[in-house]
BALO-641481 format. One record per residue (C-alpha): residue number from 1; x, y, z. Coordinates in pm, whole numbers, padded with zeros to 5 digits, m for minus. Each point is the difference from the previous one (the first is absolute). Example, Ala and Ser with C-alpha at 12.3 -4.5 7.8 and 13.67 -1.06 7.14 Angstrom:
// residues 2
R     k       xx       yy       zz
R     1    01230   m00450    00780
R     2    00137    00344   m00066
END
This chain:
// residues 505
R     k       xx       yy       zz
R     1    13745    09355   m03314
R     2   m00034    00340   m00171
R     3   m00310    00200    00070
R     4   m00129    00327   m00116
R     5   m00207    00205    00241
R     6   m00258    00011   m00283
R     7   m00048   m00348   m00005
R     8   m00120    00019    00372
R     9   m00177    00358    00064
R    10   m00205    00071   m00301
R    11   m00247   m00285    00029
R    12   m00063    00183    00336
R    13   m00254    00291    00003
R    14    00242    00298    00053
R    15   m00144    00255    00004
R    16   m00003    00029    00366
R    17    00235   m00237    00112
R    18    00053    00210    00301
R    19   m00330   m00036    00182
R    20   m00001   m00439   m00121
R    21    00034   m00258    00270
R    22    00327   m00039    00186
R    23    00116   m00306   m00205
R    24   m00079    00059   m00303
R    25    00294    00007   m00241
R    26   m00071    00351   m00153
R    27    00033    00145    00348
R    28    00350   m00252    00047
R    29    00161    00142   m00290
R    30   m00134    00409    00104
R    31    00118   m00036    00269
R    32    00335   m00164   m00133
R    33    00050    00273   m00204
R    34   m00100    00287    00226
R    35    00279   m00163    00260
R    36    00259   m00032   m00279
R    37   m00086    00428   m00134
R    38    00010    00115    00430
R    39    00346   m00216    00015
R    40    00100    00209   m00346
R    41   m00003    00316    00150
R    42    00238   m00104    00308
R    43    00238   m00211   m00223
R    44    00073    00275   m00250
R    45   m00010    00271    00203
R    46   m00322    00202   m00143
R    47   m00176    00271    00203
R    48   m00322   m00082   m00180
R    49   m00183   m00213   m00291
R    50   m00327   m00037   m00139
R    51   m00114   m00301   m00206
R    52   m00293   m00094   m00226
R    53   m00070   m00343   m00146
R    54   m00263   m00080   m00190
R    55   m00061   m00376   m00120
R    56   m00272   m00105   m00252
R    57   m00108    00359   m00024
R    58   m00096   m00006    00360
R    59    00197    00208    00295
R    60    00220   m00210    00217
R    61    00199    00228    00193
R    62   m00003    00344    00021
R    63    00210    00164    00314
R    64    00280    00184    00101
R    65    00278   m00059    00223
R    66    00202    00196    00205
R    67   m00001    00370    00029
R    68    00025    00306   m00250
R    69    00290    00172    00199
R    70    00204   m00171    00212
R    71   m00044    00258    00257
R    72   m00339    00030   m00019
R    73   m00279   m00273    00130
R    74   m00239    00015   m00314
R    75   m00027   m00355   m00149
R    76   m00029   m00068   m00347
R    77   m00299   m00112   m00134
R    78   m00168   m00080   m00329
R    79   m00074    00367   m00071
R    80    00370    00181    00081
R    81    00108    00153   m00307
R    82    00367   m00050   m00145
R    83    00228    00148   m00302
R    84   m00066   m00333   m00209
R    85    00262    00135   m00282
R    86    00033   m00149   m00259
R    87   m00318   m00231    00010
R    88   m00142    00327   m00189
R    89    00192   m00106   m00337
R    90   m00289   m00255   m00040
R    91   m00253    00248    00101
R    92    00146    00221   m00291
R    93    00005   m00237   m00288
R    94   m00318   m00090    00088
R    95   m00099    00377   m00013
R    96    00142   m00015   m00339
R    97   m00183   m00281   m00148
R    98   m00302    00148    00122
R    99    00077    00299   m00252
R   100    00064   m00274   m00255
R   101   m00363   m00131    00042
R   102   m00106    00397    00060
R   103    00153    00053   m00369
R   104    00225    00246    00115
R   105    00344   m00167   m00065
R   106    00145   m00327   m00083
R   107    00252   m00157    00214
R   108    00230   m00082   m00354
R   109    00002    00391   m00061
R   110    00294    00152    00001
R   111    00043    00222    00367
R   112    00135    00247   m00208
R   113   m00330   m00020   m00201
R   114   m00176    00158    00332
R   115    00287    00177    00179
R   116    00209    00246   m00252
R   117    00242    00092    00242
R   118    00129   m00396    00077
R   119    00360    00004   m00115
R   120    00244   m00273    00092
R   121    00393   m00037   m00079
R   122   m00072   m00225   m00308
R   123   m00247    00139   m00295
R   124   m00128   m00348   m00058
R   125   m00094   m00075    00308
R   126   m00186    00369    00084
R   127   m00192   m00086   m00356
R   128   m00062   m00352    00050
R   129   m00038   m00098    00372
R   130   m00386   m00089    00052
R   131   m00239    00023    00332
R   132    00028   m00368   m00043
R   133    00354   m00024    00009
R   134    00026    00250    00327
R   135   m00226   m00204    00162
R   136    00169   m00348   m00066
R   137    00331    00226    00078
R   138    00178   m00106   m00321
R   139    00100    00390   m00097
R   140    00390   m00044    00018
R   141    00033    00185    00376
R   142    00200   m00264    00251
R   143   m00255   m00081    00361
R   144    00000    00321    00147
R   145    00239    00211   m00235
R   146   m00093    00355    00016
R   147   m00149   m00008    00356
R   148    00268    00240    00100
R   149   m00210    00280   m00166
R   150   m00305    00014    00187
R   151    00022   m00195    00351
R   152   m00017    00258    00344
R   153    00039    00272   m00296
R   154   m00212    00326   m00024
R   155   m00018   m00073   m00361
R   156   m00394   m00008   m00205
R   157   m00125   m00273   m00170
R   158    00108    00183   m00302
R   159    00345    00122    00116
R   160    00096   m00404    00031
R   161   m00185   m00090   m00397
R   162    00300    00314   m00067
R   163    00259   m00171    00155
R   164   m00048   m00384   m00195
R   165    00175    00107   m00288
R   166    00366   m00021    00264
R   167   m00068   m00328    00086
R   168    00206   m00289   m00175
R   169   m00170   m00288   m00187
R   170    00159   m00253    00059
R   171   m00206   m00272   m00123
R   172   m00206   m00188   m00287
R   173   m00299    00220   m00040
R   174   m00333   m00159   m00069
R   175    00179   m00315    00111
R   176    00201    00002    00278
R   177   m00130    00010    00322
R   178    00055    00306    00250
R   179   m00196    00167    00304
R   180   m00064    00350   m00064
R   181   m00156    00232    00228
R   182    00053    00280   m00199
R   183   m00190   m00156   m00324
R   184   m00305   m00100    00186
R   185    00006    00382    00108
R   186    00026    00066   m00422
R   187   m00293   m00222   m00009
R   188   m00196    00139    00250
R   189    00033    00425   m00138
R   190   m00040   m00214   m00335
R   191   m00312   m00093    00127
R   192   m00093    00325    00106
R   193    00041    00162   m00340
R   194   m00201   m00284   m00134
R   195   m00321    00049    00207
R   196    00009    00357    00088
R   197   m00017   m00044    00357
R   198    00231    00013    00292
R   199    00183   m00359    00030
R   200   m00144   m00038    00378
R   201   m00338    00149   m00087
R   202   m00027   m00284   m00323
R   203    00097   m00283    00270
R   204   m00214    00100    00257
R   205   m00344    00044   m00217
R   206    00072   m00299   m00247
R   207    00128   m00295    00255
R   208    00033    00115    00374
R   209   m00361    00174   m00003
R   210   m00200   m00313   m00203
R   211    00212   m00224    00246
R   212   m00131    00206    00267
R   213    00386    00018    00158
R   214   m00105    00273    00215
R   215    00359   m00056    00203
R   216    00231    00003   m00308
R   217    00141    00337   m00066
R   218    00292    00205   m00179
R   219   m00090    00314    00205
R   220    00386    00002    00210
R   221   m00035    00323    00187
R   222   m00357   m00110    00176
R   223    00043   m00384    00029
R   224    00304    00049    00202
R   225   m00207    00226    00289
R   226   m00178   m00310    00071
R   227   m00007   m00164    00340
R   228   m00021   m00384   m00170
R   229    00254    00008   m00241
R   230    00275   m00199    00075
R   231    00347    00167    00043
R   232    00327   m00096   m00201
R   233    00279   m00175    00192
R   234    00397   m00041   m00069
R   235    00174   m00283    00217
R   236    00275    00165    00155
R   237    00229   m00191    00197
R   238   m00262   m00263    00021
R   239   m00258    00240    00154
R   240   m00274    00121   m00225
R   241    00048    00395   m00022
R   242   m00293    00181   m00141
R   243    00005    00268   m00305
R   244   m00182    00214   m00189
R   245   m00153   m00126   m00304
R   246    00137    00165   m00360
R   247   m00256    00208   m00173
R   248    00009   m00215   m00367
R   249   m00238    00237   m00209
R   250    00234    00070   m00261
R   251    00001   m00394   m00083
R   252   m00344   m00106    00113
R   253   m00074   m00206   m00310
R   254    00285   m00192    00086
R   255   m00065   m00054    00377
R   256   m00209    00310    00161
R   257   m00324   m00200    00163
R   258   m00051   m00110    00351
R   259   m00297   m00223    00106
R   260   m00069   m00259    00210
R   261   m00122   m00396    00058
R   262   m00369    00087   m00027
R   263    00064    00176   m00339
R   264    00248   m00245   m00169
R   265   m00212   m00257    00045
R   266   m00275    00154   m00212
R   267    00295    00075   m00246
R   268    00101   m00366    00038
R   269   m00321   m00109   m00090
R   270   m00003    00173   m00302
R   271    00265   m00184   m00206
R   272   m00237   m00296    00003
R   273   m00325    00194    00022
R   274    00086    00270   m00224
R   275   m00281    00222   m00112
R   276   m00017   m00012   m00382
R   277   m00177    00331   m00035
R   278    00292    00136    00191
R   279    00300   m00157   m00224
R   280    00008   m00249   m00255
R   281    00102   m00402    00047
R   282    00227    00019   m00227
R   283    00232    00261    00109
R   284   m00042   m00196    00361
R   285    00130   m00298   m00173
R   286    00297    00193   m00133
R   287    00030    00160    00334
R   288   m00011   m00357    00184
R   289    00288   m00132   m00279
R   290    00382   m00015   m00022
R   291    00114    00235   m00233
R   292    00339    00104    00144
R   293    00220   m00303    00125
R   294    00146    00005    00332
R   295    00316   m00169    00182
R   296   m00145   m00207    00327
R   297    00100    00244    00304
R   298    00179   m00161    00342
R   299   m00315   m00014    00137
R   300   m00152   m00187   m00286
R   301    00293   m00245   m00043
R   302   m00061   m00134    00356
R   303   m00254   m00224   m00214
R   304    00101    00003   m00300
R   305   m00172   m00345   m00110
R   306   m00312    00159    00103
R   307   m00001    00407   m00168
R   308    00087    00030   m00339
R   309   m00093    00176   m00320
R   310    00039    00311    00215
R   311   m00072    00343   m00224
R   312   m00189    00315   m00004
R   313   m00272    00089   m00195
R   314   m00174    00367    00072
R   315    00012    00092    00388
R   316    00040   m00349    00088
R   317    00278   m00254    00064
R   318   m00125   m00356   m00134
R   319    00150   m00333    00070
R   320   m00107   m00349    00017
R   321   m00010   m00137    00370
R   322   m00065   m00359   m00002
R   323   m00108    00021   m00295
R   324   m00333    00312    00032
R   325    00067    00320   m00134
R   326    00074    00212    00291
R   327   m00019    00376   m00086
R   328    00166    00242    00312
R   329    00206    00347    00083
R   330    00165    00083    00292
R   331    00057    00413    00082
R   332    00293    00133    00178
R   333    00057    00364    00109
R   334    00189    00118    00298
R   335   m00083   m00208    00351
R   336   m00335   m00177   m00246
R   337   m00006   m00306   m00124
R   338   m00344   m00188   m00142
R   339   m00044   m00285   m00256
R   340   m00343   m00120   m00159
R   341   m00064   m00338   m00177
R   342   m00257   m00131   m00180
R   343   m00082   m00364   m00127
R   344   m00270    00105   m00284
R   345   m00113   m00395   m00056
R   346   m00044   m00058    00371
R   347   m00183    00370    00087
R   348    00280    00020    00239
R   349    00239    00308    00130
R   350    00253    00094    00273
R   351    00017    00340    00113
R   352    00288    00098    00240
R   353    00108    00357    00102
R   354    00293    00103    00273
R   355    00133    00253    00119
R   356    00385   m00005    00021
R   357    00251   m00103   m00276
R   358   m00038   m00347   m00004
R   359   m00028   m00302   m00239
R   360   m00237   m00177    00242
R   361   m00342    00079   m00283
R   362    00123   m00169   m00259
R   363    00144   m00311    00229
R   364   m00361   m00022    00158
R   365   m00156    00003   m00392
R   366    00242   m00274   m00062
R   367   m00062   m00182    00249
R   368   m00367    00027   m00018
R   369    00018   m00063   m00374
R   370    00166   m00343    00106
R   371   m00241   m00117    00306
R   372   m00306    00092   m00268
R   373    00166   m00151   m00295
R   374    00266   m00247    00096
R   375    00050   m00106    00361
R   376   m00157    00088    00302
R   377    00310   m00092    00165
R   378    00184    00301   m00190
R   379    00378   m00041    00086
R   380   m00010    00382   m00196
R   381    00020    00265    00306
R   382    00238   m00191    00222
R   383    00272   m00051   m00278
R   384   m00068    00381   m00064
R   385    00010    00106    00334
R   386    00360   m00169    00054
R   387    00150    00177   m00327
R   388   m00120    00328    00093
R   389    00110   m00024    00328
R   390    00369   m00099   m00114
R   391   m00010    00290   m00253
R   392    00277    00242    00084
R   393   m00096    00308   m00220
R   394    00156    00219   m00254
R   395    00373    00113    00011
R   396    00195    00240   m00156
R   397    00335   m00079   m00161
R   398    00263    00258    00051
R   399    00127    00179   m00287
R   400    00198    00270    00019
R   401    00134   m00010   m00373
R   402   m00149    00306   m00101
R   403    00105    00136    00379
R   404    00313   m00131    00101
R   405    00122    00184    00279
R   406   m00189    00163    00309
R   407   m00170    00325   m00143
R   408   m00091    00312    00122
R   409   m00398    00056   m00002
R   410    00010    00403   m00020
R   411    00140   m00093   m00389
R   412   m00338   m00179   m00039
R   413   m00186    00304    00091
R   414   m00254    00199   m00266
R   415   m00238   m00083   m00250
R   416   m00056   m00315   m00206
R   417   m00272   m00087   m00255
R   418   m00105   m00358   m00135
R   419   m00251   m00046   m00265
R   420   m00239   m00192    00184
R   421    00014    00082    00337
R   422    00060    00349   m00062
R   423    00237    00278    00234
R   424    00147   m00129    00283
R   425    00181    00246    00300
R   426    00326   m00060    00202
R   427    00059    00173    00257
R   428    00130    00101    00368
R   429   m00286   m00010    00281
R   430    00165    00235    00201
R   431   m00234   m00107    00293
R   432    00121   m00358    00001
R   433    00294    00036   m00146
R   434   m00095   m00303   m00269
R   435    00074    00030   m00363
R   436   m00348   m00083   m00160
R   437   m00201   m00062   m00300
R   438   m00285    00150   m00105
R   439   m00216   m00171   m00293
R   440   m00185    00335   m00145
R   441   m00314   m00179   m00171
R   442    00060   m00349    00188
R   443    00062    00126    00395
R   444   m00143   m00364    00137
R   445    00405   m00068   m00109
R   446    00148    00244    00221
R   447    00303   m00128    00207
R   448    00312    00111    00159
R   449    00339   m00077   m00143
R   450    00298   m00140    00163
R   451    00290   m00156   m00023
R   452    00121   m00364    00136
R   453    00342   m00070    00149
R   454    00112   m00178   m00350
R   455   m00124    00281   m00205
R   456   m00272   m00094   m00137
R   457   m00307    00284   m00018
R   458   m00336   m00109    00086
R   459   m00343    00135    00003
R   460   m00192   m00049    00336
R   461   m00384    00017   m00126
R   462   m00177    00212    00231
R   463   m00415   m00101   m00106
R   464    00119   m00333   m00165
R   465    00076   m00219    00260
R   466   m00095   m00307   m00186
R   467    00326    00063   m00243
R   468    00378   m00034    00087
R   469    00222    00296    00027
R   470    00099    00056   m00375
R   471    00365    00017   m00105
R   472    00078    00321   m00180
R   473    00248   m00050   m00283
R   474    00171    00327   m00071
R   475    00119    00088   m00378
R   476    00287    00249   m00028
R   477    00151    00203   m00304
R   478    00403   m00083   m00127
R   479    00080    00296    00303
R   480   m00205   m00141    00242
R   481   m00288    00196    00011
R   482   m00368   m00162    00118
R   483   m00225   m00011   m00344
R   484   m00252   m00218    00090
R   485   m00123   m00358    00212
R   486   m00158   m00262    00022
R   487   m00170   m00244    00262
R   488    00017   m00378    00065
R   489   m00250   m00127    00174
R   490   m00132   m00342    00001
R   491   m00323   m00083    00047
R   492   m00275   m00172   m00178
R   493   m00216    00335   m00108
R   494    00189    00268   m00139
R   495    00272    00032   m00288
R   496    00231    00235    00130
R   497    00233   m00082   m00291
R   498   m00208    00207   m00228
R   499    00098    00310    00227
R   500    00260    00249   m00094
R   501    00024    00306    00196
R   502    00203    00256   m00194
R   503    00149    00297    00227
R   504   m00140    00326   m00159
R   505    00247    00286   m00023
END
């Protein structure tokens, strides 16, 4: 027989279910839990995680496993910070109905109402496209189209807005679902028009300061001096290898906060709680809605009886889970991964932060969602665990059409330029003797350029060991000379097909 963790622990008094008697069934299913999140953490490989849940408004668990850096002893705990990416896209739509109630915009103006110089490659849409349809991501850009432009760049926050007008749309706008980065940046500097103010100055005096989320913070260059702040991790030959994080200023709308378990529960709180003189119920009800559908992801179809309806509305993924509206986000940037959801009707929330590249925060939500919700006998993580450990990654298909016989890397050499990711360098190191690439505005792409035994040229990533070595396809005039190329590289982020490097004479 079925049984939902509810139906057992919230008759119990929770709210320190820690310090209650050894049998009591709160402290059973704590403990359950804490053994199943410390047997996480060895099973998926993750240097360190820290996890909040609250249940009936009331803190169940708040701890951290494992260490910040694998080669250093600090343990994580409730207070380390992380990069929570993009769980600030709710933070910003929420920044932007509180203008709403503030009278200073409306989230059905136009951006181009509040931001002159927003220009996109279709007139309708730079006229037309709403803060409400960036933040239901309905503006015609394809999930992560345009990214190119401003990730490991040099680029402003500005310098990107320049650069949206290159990117393709490629679908229905103010329809068609589509995670943009680069809009919720448009919405942000939108934002910033609107109010006057710096966008991190608005968020931090209208919804981190009243929350009193003394943690939370966009400020890159100091947060990353800290001694508690966990450090990003890329699995490398199954050993967790430890990296710098990516300075993400020129998109922080989009993804630029870090915080912690002790402040994302207050913000948890909140989307049941809410403070009405802070933002209006009924933009929270929009925010809590589907607006934008979505397809169920692999994760999601591993219960597909049980999560459906799944959409976005503005910052958050919804979806039905067993039937309760379940709103959530999960933030990924290099070596981070963290995922919060929140059950509104049952005052409930999962907060889970790591730090390496790993699915394991959103498998733990999931799992969570169906011990609270469905079963406490979740068959969830172990079915998860088994397909992620048969996954056998991303390949690359050789193509040498464009290539087709073994060439000669000094005719590569010189000067290219591509719309969005600007001048690019190749060149001789003399002291290595490598022919290698130098991305002028973007040098987190830097590599070194060879050439395997059946021709095919490659890109060996020097800072991004997270993608695989990109396949350079080389384009040649009718007398064979080198006039521009382009890179294939799959991978689940970035659209290298909208990348044309042209060779400037």
């Amino acid at each position: 027989m079925k049984k939902p963790l509810f139906a057992i622990i919230l008759p119990l008094v929770l709210f320190s279910c820690q310090n209650q008697t050894k049998d009591s069934d709160s402290q059973i299913f704590y403990k359950s839990i804490d053994s199943l999140l410390q047997k996480s953490i060895s099973d998926w490989n993750v240097p360190g995680l820290a996890v909040g849940i609250i249940a009936d408004d009331t803190i169940f668990l708040s701890k951290g496993y494992g260490v910040i850096h694998v080669d250093k002893p600090l343990d994580v705990t409730d207070t380390t910070l992380f990069g929570i990416a993009s769980l600030t896209k709710a933070f910003t739509a929420t920044g932007i109905g509180i203008a709403q109630k503030q009278g200073l915009l409306s989230i059905y103006d136009p951006i181009k109402k509040h931001l002159k110089q927003f220009e996109t490659a279709n007139d309708t849409v730079t006229k037309t496209i709403t803060f409400y349809d960036v933040l239901s991501h309905q503006t015609g850009f394809s999930t992560f189209s345009g990214d190119l432009s401003w990730y490991g760049s040099n680029k402003s926050k500005a310098e990107v807005i320049e650069l949206i007008k290159y990117v393709p749309i490629k679908n229905s706008p103010q329809s068609e679902y589509g995670y943009s980065n680069i809009m919720y940046l448009v919405a942000g500097v939108a934002l910033e028009e609107a109010v006057n103010q710096k966008y991190e100055d608005y968020i931090n005096a209208n919804l981190l300061s009243p929350l009193k989320m003394g943690y939370t913070t966009f400020n890159y260059s100091e947060v990353i001096k800290l001694e508690n702040i966990a450090n990003p991790h890329i699995i490398v030959d199954k050993e967790n290898k430890p990296i710098n994080y990516i300075d993400w200023t020129n998109i922080s709308p989009a993804g630029g906060l870090f915080s912690n378990i002790k402040d994302l529960t207050k913000w948890a709180k909140f989307q049941w709680n809410f403070d009405s003189t802070i933002v209006d119920r009924e933009f929270i009800n929009i925010q809590q809605s589907v607006i934008t559908s979505q397809k169920l992801n692999m994760l999601d179809n591993i219960a597909p009886d049980i999560i459906k309806n799944k959409g976005y509305g503005l910052g958050w993924d919804v979806l039905d889970f067993n039937n309760y509206k379940v709103i959530m986000h999960n933030g990924g940037l290099d070596g981070m991964t963290s995922q919060i959801v929140i059950i509104p009707e049952k005052k409930t929330a999962f907060i889970l932060l790591a730090n390496t590249s790993t699915p394991l925060p959103i498998v733990l939500s999931y799992e969570l969602l169906y011990q609270f919700l469905v079963d406490i006998n979740s068959p969830y993580y172990k079915i998860v665990l088994e397909k992620y450990n048969s996954f056998k990654g991303f390949e690359i298909e050789q193509d040498t059409t464009l290539s087709p016989q073994k060439p000669d890397l000094e005719t590569l050499k010189g000067k290219y330029i591509d719309k969005l990711m600007g001048e690019v360098v190749i060149y001789e190191n003399t002291e290595s003797q490598t022919i290698e690439i130098q991305f002028v505005s973007a040098p987190h792409f830097d590599g070194v350029i060879n050439v395997s035994d059946d021709g095919d040229v490659k890109i060996i990533w020097q800072n991004i060991i997270s993608l695989p070595d990109g396949l350079i396809l080389i384009n040649r005039s009718e007398n064979g000379v080198v006039t521009s190329f382009n890179i294939k590289c799959p991978n689940p982020d970035f659209h290298f097909e909208e990348i044309n490097f042209v060779k400037i004479n």
